[in-house]
C-alpha positions as CSV (number, residue, x, y, z in Angstrom):
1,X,0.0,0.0,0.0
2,X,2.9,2.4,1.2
3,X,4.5,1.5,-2.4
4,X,1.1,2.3,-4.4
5,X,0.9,6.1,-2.4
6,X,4.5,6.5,-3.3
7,X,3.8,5.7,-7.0
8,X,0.7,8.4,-6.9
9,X,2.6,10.9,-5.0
10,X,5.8,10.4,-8.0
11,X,2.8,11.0,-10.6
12,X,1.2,13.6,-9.5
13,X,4.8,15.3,-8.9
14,X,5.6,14.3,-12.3
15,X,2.4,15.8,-13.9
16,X,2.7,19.3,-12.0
17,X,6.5,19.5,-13.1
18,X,5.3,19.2,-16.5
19,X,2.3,21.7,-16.3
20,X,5.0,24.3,-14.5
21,X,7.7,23.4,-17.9
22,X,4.9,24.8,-19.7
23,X,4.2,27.9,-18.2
24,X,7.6,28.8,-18.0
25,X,8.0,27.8,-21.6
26,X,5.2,30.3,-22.3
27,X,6.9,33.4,-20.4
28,X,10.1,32.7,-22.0
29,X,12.2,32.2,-19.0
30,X,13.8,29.0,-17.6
31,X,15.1,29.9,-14.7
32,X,13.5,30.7,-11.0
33,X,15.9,33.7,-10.9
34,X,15.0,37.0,-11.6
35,X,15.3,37.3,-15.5
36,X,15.7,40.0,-18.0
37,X,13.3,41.6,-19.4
38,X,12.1,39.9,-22.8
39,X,12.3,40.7,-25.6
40,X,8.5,39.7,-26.4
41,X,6.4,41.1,-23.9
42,X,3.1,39.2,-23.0
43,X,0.1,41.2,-21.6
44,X,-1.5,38.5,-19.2
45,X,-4.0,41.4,-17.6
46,X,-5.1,44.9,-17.9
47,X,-4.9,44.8,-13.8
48,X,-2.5,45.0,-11.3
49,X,-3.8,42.0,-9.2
50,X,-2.0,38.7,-9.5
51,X,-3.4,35.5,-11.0
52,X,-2.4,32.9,-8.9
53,X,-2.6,28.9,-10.7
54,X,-1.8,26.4,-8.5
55,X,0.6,23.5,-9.8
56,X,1.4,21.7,-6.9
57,X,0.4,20.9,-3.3
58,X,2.1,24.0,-1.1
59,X,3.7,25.2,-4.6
60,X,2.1,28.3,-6.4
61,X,3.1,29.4,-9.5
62,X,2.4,33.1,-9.7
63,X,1.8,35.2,-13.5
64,X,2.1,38.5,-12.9
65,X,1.2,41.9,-14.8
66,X,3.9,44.5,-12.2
67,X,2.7,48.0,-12.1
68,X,6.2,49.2,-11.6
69,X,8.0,47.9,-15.2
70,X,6.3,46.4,-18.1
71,X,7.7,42.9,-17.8
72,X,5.4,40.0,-16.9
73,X,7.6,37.7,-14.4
74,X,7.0,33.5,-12.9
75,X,7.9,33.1,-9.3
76,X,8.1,29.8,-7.3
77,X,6.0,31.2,-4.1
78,X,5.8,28.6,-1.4
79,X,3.9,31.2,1.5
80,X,0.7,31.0,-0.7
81,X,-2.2,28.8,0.1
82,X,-2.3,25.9,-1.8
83,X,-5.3,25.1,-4.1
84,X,-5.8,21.8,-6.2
85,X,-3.8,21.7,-9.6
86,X,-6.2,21.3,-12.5
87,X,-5.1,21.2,-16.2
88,X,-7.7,23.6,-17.4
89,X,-6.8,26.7,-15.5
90,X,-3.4,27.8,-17.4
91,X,-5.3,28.3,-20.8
92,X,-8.5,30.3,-19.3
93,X,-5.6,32.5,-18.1
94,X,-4.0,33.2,-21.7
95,X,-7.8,33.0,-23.2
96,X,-8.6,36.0,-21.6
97,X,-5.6,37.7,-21.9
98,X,-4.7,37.7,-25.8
99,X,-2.0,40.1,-27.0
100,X,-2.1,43.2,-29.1
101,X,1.8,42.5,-29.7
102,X,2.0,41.6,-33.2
103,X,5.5,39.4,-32.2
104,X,3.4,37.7,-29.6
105,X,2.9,34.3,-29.5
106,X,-0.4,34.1,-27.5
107,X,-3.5,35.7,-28.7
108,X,-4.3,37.0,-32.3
109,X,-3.0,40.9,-33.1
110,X,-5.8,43.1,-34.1
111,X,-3.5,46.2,-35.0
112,X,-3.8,49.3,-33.1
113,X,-7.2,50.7,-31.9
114,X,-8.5,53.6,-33.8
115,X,-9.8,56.9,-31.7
116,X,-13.4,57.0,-31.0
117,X,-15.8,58.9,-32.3
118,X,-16.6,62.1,-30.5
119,X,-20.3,61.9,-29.4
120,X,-22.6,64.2,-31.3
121,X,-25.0,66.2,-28.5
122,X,-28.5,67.6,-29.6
123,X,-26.7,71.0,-28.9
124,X,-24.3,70.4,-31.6
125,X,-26.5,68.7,-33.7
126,X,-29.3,72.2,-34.0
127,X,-26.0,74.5,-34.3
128,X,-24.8,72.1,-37.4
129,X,-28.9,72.4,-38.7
130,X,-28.4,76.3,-37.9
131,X,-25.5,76.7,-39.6
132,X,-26.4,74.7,-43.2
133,X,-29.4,77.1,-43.3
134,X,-27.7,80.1,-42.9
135,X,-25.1,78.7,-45.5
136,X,-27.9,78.0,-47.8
137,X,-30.0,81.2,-47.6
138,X,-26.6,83.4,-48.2
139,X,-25.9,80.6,-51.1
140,X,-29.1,81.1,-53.1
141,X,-30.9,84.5,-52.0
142,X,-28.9,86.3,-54.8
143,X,-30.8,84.4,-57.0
144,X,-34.0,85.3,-55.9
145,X,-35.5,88.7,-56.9
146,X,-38.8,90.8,-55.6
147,X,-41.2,91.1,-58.5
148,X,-43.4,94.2,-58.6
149,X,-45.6,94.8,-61.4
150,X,-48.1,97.3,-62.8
151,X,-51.3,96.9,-64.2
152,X,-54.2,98.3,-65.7
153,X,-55.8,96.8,-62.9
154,X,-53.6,98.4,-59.8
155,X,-50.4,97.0,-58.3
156,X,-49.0,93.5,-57.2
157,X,-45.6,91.4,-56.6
158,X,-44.2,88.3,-56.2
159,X,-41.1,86.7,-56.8
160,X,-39.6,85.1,-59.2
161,X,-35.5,83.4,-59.6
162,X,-32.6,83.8,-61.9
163,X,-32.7,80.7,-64.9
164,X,-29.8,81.6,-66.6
165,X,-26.8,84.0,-67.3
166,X,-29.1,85.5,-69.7
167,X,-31.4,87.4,-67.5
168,X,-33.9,84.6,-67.7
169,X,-36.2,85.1,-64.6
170,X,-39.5,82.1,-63.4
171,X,-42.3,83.0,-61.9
172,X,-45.6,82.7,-61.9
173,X,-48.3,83.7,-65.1
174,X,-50.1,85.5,-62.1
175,X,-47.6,87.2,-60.8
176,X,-46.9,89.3,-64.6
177,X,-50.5,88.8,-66.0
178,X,-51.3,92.1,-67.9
179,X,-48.1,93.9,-65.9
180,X,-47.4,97.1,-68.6
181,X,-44.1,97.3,-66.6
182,X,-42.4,95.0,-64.4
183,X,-39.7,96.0,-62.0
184,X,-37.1,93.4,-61.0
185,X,-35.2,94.0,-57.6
186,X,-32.0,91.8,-56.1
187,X,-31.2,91.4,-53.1
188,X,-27.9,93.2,-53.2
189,X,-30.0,96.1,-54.5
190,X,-29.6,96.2,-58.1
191,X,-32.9,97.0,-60.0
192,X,-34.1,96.4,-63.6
193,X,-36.6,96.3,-65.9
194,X,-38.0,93.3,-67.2
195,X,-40.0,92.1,-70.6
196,X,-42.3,89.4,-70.6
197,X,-40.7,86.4,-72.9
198,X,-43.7,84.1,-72.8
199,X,-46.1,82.5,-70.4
200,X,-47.9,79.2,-69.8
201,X,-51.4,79.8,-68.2
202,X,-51.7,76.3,-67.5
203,X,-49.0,75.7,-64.8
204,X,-49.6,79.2,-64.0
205,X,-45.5,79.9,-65.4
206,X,-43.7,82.8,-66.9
207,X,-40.7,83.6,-68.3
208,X,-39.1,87.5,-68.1
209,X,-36.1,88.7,-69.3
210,X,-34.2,91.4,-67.7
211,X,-33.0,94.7,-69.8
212,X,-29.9,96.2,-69.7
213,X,-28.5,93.4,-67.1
214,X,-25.1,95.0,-66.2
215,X,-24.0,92.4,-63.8
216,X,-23.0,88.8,-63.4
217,X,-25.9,86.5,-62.5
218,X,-25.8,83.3,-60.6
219,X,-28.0,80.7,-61.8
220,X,-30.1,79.4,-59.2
221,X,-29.3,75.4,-59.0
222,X,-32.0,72.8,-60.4
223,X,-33.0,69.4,-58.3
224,X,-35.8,67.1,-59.3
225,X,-39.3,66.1,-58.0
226,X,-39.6,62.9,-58.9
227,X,-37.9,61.5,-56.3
228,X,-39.8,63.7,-53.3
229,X,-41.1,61.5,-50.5
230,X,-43.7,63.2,-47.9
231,X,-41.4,64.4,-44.5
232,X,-38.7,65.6,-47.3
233,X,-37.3,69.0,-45.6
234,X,-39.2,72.0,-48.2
235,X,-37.4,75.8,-47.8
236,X,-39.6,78.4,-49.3
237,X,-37.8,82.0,-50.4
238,X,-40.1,84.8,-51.5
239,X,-41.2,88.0,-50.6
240,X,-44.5,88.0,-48.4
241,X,-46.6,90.9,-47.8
242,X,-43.5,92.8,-49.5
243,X,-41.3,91.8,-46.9
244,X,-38.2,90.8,-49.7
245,X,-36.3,87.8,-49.3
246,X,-37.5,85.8,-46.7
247,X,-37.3,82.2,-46.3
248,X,-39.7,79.8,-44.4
249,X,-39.0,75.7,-44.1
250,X,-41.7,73.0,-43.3
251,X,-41.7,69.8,-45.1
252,X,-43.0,68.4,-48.4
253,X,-46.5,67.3,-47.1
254,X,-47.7,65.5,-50.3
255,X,-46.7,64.4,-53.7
256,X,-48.5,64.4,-56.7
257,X,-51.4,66.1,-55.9
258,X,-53.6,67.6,-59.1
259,X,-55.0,71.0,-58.9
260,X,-56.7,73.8,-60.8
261,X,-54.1,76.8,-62.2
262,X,-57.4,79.3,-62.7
263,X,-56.6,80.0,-65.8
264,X,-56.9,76.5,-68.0
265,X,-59.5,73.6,-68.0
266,X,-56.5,71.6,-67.7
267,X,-55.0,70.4,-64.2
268,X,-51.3,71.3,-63.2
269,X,-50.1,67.8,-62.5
270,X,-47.7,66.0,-59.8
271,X,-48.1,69.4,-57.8
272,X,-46.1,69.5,-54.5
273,X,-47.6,70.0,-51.2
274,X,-45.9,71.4,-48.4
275,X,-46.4,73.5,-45.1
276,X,-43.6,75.7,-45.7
277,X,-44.9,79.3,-44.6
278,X,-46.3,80.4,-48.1
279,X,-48.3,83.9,-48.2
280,X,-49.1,86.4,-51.2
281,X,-45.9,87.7,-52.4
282,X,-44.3,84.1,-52.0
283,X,-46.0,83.3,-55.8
284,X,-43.4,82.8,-58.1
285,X,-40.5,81.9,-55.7
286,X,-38.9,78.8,-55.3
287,X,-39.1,76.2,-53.3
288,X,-35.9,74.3,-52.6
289,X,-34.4,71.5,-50.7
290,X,-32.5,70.6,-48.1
291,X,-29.0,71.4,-50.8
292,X,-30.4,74.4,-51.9
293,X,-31.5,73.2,-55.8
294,X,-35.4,74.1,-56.7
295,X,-37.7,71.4,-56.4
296,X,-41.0,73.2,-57.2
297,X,-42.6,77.0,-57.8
298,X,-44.7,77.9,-55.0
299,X,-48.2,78.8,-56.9
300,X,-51.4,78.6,-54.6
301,X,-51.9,78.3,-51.0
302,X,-55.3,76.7,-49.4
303,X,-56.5,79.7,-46.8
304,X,-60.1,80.7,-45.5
305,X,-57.6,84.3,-44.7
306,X,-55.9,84.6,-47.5
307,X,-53.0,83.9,-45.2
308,X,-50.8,80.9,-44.8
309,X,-52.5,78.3,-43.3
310,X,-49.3,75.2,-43.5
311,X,-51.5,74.0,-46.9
312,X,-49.3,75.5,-49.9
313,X,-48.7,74.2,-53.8
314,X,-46.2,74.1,-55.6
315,X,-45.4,73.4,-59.1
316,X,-42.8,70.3,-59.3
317,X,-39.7,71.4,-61.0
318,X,-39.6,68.8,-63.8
319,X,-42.6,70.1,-65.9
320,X,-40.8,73.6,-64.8
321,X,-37.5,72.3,-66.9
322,X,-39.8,70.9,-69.8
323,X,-42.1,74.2,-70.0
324,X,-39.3,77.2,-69.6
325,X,-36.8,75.8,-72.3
326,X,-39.9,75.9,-74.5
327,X,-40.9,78.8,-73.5
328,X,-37.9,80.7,-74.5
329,X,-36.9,78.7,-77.4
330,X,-40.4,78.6,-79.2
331,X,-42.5,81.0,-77.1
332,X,-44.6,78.3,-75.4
333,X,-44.9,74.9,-74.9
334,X,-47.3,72.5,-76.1
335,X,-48.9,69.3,-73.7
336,X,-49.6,65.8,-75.0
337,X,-53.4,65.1,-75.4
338,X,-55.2,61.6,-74.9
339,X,-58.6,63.0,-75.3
340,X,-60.5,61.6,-72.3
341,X,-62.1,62.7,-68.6
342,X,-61.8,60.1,-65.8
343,X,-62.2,59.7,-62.0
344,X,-60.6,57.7,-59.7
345,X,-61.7,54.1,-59.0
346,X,-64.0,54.0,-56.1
347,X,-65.8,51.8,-53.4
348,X,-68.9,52.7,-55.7
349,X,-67.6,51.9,-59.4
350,X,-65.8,48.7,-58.1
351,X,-69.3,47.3,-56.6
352,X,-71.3,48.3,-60.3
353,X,-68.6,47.0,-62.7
354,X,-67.6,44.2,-60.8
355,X,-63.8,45.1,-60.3
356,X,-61.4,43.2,-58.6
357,X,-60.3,44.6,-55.3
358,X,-56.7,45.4,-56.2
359,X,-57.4,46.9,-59.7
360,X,-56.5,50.7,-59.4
361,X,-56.0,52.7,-62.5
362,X,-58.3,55.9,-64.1
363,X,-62.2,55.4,-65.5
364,X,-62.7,56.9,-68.8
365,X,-65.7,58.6,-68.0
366,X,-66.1,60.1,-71.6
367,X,-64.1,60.2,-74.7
368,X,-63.5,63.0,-77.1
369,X,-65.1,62.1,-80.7
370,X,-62.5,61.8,-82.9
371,X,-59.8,62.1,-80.0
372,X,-57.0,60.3,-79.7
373,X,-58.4,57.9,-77.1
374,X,-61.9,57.3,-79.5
375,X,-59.5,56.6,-82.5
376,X,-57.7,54.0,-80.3
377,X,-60.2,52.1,-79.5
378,X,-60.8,53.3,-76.1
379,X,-64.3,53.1,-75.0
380,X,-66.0,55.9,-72.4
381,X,-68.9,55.4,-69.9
382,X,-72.2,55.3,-72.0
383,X,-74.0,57.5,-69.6
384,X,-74.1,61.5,-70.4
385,X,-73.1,64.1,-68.0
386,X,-76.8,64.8,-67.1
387,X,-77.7,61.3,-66.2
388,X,-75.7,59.1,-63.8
389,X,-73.3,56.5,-64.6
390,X,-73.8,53.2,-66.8
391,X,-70.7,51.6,-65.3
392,X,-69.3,50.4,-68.7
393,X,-66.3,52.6,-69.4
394,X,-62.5,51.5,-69.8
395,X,-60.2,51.2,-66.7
396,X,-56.8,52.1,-67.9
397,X,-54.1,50.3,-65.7
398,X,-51.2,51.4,-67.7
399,X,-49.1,53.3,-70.2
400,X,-45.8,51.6,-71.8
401,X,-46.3,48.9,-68.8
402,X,-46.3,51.7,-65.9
403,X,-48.9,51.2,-63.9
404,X,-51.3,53.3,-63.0
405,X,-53.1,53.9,-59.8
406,X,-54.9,57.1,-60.2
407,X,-56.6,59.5,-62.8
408,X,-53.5,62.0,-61.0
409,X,-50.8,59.3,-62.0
410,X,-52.3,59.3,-65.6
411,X,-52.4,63.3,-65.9
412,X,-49.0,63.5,-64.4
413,X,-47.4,60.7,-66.5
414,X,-48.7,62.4,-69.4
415,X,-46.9,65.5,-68.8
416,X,-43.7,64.6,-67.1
417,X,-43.1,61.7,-70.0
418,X,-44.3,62.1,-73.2
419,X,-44.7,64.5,-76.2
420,X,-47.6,65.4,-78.7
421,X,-47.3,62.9,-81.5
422,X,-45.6,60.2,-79.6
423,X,-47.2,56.4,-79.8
424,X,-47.9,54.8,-76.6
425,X,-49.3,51.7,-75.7
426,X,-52.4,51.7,-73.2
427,X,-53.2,48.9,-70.9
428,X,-57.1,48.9,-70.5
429,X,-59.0,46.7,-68.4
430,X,-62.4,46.0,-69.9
431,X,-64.8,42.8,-69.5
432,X,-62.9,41.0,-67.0
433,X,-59.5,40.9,-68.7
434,X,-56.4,43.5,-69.7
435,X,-56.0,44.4,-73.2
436,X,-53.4,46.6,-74.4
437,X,-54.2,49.5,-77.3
438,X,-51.4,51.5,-79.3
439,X,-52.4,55.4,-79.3
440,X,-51.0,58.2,-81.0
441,X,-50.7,61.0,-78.4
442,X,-52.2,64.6,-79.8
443,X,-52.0,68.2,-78.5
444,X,-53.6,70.2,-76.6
445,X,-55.4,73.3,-78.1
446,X,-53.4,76.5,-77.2
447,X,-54.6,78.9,-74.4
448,X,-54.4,82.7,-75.5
């Protein structure tokens, strides 16, 4: 039996020998004395406690991380209390512990750590806000002018902005309508007159050219609406109540919206909505976005006062860069014509025609005779205007494959895409199926 203990007692001494070779193998010393410092350094803790594994009965082995040089040390400590040896401790050690020394051999090397990121406060985030709209107002206000105009019917102004080095100044029909002269102030002061070039009553636009322009203009810089989404930031710069070169912001409320200019029987489509502060002397001026390019006109506002009330229109820039090229280039600009009233597809039509529940598109209501629409084919409700509906008109679903899920996505796809003369296909739903129909687009007649 005495043999047997012996035996045990040479194993387990054999084993903890082994498991000490190792750690001192790891630290790259081999002796108990007190070694140099090496040349690889291994970072066994970010604290300056001790980690204490125990190797042998009344034998400690003792991996250190000195506060007083950077060199991690093994020490044969025989004061400490002993704890049972077990095989598993030595690697949780090193585990935890990896190295950011590339020439280390324990623990991978993740390169150095990169500086944080300063933390952005809600203080510093409004004086940033603060700041790009000051930048922005001092960046585009000298493209803006105050519009005054004379009339045989009294006095009015607006605004209006620079379009090119030309002298080319947008604004609204309403703003010039009638005007026997036109004055056209900047903000820096300078004032001119101005001729009228041409005028679309039905997107209530203008063209005016400055005379005797003796200055350098800056071009006012050109976005795009037909990528607006509703909550998009909308800055409005005008001249309210005559009080020149002010600027508003609100958000673009609603796209494509359809509305009357007063002038035409035809709707402006894809018409901007926005609660940007929008009063009478704000016709004619831009509205821009969040980088300063226009995205619209500002037109009409919705008011019981004649005042803002956060419900203003605008007119979306891309029919504004179709209709002012044309404008100057030709002296006006002529729409596309399909030749056909409609309304939007309702609770009401879908229980009479028998719809299914996700068809959306326009009902053709009534056709022009001999209209583009009648010569294609297309067929309009058989009731008249005095009489209600007999539920048997087309549903168009589509142009050139685009759907369509309005009456305003038809007008406005119309207008924003295509050209008098141009051949488009139309996908109409009629008797329980979709059929498609070529039609050659016509014109509109011209407003005088």
């Amino acid at each position: 039996m005495k043999t047997l203990k012996d035996l045990k007692m040479t194993l387990v001494g054999g084993l903890a020998a082994l498991i000490l070779v190792a750690v001192v193998a790891c630290t790259g010393t081999t002796t108990q004395e007190e070694p140099e410092p090496p040349t690889d350094q291994i970072t066994v803790s970010d604290t300056s406690t001790d980690e204490e594994v125990a190797t042998e009965k009344n034998t400690v082995v003792t991996i250190t991380n000195p506060t007083s040089d950077d060199t991690d040390s093994v020490t044969n400590n025989t004061e400490a209390d002993p704890v049972e040896a077990t095989a598993e401790v030595i690697p949780a050690v090193f585990d935890n512990s990896a190295s950011e020394d590339p020439n280390s051999e324990v623990g991978p090397y993740e390169g150095p750590q990169e500086a944080s990121t300063a933390k952005l406060t809600a203080a510093k985030i409004v004086a940033a806000q603060q700041d790009h709209l000051v930048n922005l107002y001092e960046k585009t206000v000298e493209s803006v002018v105050f519009i005054y105009s004379r009339t045989t019917r009294g006095e009015g102004s607006g605004s209006g902005f620079v379009w090119d080095e030309d002298g080319h100044v947008v604004t609204n029909y309403h703003v010039i309508q009638n005007a026997g002269t036109i004055t056209v102030r900047f903000f820096n002061g300078r004032e001119y007159r101005a001729d009228i070039v041409a005028q679309d009553p039905a997107a209530d636009l203008a063209v005016i050219k400055l005379i005797g322009l003796d200055h350098e203009l800056t071009p006012i810089s050109i976005g795009t609406s037909s990528e607006l989404r509703p909550g998009d930031t909308a800055l409005a710069l005008g001249n309210p109540f005559g009080q020149d070169f002010t600027m508003t912001t609100g958000i673009v409320s609603a796209i494509a919206r359809t509305i009357s200019s007063g002038f035409s029987s035809y709707s402006i489509p894809s018409v901007i909505q926005t609660d940007a502060a929008i009063n009478p002397g704000n016709s004619g001026g831009p509205l821009l976005d969040l980088n300063g390019a226009v995205i619209g006109v500002n037109t009409q506002i919705v008011s019981e006062t004649a005042q803002s009330s956060g419900v203003g229109f605008a007119v979306p820039v891309d029919l504004v860069k179709r209709v002012v090229p044309s404008l100057i280039e030709i002296g006006e600009y002529v729409y596309p014509l399909m030749g056909i009233s409609g309304n939007e597809v309702e609770l009401t039509l879908r229980e009479n025609v028998g719809l299914p529940a996700n068809l959306v598109g326009a009902y053709v209501t009534s056709v022009s005779p001999n209209g583009p629409a009648d010569l294609a084919g297309i067929r309009g409700d058989s009731g008249t205007q005095f009489s209600r509906l007999n539920f048997d008109g087309d549903v168009i679903v589509s142009i050139n494959s685009v759907r369509m899920e309005s009456m305003d996505d038809l007008i406005g796809y119309l207008a924003l895409n295509t050209s008098p003369g141009e051949e488009i296909i139309v996908g109409v739903f009629r008797d329980g199926v979709e059929i498609a129909l070529p039609m050659t687009l016509g014109s509109r007649p011209t407003i005088t």
